[in-house]
C-alpha positions as CSV (number, residue, x, y, z in Angstrom):
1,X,105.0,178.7,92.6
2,X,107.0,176.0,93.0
3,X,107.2,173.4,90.9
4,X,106.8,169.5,92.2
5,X,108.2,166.9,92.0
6,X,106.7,163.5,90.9
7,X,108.3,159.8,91.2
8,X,107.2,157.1,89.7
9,X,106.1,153.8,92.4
10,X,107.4,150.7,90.4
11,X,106.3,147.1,92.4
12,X,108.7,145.6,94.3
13,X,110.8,143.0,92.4
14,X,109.7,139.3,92.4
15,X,105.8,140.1,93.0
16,X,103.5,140.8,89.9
17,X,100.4,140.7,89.5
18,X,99.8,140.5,93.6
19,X,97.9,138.7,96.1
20,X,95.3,137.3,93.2
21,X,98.2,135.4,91.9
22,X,98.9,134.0,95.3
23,X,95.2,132.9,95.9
24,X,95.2,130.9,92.3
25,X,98.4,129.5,92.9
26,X,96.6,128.2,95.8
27,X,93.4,127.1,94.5
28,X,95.2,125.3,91.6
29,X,97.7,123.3,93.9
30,X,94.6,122.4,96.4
31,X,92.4,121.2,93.1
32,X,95.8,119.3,91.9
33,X,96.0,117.7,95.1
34,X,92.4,116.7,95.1
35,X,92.6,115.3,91.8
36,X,95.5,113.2,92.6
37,X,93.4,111.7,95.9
38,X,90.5,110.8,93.9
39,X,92.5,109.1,91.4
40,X,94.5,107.1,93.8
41,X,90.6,105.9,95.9
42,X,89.2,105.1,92.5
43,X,92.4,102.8,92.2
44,X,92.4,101.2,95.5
45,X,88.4,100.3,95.4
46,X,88.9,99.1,91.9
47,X,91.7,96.7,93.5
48,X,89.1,95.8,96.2
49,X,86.9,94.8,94.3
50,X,88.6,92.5,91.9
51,X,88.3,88.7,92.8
52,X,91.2,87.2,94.1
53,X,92.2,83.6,92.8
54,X,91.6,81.5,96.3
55,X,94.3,79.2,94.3
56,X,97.2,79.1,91.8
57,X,98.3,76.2,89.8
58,X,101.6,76.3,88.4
59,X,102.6,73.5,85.5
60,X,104.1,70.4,86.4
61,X,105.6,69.4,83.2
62,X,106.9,65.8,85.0
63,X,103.7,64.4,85.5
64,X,102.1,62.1,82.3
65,X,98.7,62.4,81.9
66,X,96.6,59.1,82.0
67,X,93.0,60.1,81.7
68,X,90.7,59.2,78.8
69,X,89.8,62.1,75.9
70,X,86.3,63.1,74.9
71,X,84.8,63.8,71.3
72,X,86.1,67.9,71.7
73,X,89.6,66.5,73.0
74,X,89.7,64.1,69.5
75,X,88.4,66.8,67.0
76,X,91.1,68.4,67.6
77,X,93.4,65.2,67.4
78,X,95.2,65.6,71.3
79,X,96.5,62.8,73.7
80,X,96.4,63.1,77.1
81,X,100.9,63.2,76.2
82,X,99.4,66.6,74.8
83,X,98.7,67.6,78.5
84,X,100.6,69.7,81.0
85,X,99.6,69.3,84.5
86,X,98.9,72.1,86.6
87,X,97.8,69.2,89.7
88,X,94.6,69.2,91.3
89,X,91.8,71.2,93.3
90,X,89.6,69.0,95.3
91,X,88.7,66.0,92.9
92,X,89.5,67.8,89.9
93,X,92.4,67.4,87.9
94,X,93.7,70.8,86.1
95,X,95.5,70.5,82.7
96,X,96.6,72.7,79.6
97,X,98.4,71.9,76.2
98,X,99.0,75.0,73.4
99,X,98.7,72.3,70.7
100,X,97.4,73.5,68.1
101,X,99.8,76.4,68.1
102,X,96.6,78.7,67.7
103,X,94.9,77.7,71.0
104,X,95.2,77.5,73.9
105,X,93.0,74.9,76.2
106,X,92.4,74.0,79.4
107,X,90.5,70.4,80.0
108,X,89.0,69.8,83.8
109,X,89.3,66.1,84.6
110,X,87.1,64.4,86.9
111,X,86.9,60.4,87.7
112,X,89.4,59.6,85.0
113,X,88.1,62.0,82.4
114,X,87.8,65.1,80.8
115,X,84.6,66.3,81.9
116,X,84.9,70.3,80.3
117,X,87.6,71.4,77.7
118,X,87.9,75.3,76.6
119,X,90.1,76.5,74.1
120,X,90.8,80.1,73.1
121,X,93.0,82.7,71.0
122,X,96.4,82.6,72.5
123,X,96.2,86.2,73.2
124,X,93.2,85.9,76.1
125,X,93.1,83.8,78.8
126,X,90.9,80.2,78.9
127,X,87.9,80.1,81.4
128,X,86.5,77.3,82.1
129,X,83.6,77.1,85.0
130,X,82.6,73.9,86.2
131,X,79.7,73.3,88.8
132,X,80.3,70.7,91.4
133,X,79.2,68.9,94.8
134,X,80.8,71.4,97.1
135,X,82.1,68.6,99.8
136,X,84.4,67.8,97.1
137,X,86.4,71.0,96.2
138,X,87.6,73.3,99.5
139,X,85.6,75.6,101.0
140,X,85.2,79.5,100.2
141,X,87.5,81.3,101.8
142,X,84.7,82.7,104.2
143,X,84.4,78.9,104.8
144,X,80.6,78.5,103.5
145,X,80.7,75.6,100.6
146,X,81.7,76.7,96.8
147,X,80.1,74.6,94.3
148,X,80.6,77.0,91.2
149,X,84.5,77.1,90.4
150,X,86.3,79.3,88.2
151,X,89.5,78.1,86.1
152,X,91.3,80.9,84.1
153,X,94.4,79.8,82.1
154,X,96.8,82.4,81.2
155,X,100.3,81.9,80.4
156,X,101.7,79.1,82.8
157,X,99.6,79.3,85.8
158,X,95.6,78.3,86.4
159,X,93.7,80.9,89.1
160,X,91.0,79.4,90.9
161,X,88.2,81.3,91.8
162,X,84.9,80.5,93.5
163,X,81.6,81.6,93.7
164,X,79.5,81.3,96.9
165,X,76.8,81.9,94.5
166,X,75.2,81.8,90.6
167,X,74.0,85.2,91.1
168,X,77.3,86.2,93.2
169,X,80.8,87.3,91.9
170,X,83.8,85.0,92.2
171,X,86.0,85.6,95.4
């Protein structure tokens, strides 16, 4: 008889493990890739759907306040030469001071006097929402009247936002 002879079949270099490696290559990259989409649509909604400040007031440090103080204003013993001006939107005048060093406050002046004043921690922004007659503020940006205003002080700059509505969200 004769004897035969066997080789061994080795798998050609660079491929192991064959085509089910391939397919979960595949399947990973394609969940990777949806992953990444849904992460970049949950960012651009959230962006949508923040309000957008319809105004920005920077500080005008060269204009002098001349407006009378309320009881809030003299507790915590401030001048209206305490007052940074960040100028005006409609009828009402917009102003900030840091003194005391641990606040920081916003006062809303209307017909010569401060008619709301918020203070808070120096480490979040001051809101202050003041309800008015809409003819004398402008418009929404969808034009309809806004009555119900938004003021949020942080750092140097006031955002204005408005409301069309109580119930509604700021634009």
């Amino acid at each position: 008889m004769e004897e035969s002879s066997v080789t061994a079949v080795e798998a050609p270099s660079g491929k192991s493990g064959g085509p089910s490696r391939s397919v979960l290559a595949w399947i990973i990259a394609g969940i990777a890739t949806l992953v990444a989409a849904l992460a970049i649509l949950a960012y651009v909604l959230e962006q949508a759907s923040e309000p957008r400040p319809v105004a920005q007031l920077p500080q005008d440090p060269s204009v002098e306040g001349t407006f009378r103080v309320d009881e809030d204003v003299e507790f915590l013993d401030l001048t209206p030469a305490d007052f940074v001006s960040h100028g005006s939107y409609g009828v009402l005048e917009v102003w900030s001071t840091t003194k005391p060093a641990d606040k920081r406050c916003l006062a809303i002046v209307a017909e010569g006097r401060v008619s709301l004043f918020r203070c808070s921690a120096p480490t979040f922004d001051t809101i202050a929402d003041f309800d008015i007659e809409p003819a004398l503020v402008p418009p929404a940006p969808s034009g309809e009247p806004a009555a119900n205003i938004r003021f949020v002080l942080h750092d140097d700059l006031v955002d204005v936002y408005l409301a069309s509505n109580p119930a509604g969200g700021y634009y």
